[in-house]
C-alpha positions as CSV (number, residue, x, y, z in Angstrom):
1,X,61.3,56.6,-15.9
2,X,58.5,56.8,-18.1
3,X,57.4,52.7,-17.2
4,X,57.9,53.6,-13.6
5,X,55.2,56.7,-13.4
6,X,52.4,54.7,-15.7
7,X,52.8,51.9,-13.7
8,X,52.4,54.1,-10.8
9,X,49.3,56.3,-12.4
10,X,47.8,52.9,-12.7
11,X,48.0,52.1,-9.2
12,X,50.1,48.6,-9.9
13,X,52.8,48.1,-7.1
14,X,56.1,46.7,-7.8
15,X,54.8,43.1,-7.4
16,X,51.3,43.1,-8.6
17,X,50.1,40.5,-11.3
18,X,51.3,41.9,-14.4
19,X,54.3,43.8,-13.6
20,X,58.3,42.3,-14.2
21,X,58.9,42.4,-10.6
22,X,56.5,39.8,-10.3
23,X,57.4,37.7,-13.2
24,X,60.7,37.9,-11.9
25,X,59.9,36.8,-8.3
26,X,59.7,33.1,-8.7
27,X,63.0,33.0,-10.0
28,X,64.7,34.7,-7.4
29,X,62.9,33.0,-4.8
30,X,64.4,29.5,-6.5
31,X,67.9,31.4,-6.1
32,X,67.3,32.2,-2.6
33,X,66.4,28.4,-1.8
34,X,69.2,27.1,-3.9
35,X,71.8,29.3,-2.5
36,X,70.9,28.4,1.2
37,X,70.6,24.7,0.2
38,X,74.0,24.8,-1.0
39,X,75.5,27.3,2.0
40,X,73.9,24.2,4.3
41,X,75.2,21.2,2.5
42,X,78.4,23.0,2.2
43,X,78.7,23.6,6.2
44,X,77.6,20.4,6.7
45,X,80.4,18.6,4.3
46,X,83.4,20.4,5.8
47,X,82.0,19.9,9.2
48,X,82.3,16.2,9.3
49,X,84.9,16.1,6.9
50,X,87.1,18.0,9.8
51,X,85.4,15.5,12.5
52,X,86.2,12.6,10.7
53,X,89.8,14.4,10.3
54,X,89.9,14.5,14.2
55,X,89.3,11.0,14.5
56,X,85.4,10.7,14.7
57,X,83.8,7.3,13.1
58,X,81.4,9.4,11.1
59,X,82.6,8.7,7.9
60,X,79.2,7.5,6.2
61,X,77.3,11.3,7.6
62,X,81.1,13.0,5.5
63,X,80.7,10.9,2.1
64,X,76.4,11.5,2.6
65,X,77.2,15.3,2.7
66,X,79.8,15.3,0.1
67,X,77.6,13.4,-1.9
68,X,74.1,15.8,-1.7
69,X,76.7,18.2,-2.1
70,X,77.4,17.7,-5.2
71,X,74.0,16.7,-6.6
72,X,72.5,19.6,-5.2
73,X,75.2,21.7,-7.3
74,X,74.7,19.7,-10.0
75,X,71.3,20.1,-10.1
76,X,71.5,24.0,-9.6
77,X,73.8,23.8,-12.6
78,X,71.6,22.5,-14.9
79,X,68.9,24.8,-13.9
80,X,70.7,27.9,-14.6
81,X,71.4,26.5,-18.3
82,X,68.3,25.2,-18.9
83,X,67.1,28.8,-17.9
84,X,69.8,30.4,-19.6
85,X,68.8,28.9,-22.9
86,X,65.4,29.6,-22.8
């Protein structure tokens, strides 16, 4: 309580330069990103893996998605350790 009223005597906002908010924000904008990367990718994968199921030639657009799907976890993986271990 006591952080929240000096930071507020000092006029700072939640995300003014200095503040934790702000330090904070980049972060959870990468999460944001990520997450709707992988929501996308993910949509996109079962999508043509259920056309290619019905009988649809587009095989190569199924193991493209799969295949972005994956990195794009991957990579989101190693991100969170890397700034887990920080």
């Amino acid at each position: 309580m006591d952080e929240h009223k000096t930071a507020a005597d000092n006029g700072l906002g939640e995300l003014e330069p200095g503040t934790r908010q702000r330090a904070q924000l980049r972060t959870r904008v990468a999460d944001i990103a990520w997450t709707a990367l992988c929501v996308v990718l993910a949509l996109w994968a079962v999508w043509s893996a259920v056309g290619v199921a019905r009988g649809a030639t587009a095989w190569a657009y199924c193991a493209v998605a799969w295949v972005l799907l994956a990195a794009a976890l991957a990579l989101r993986t190693l991100a969170v350790r890397r700034r887990t271990s920080l």
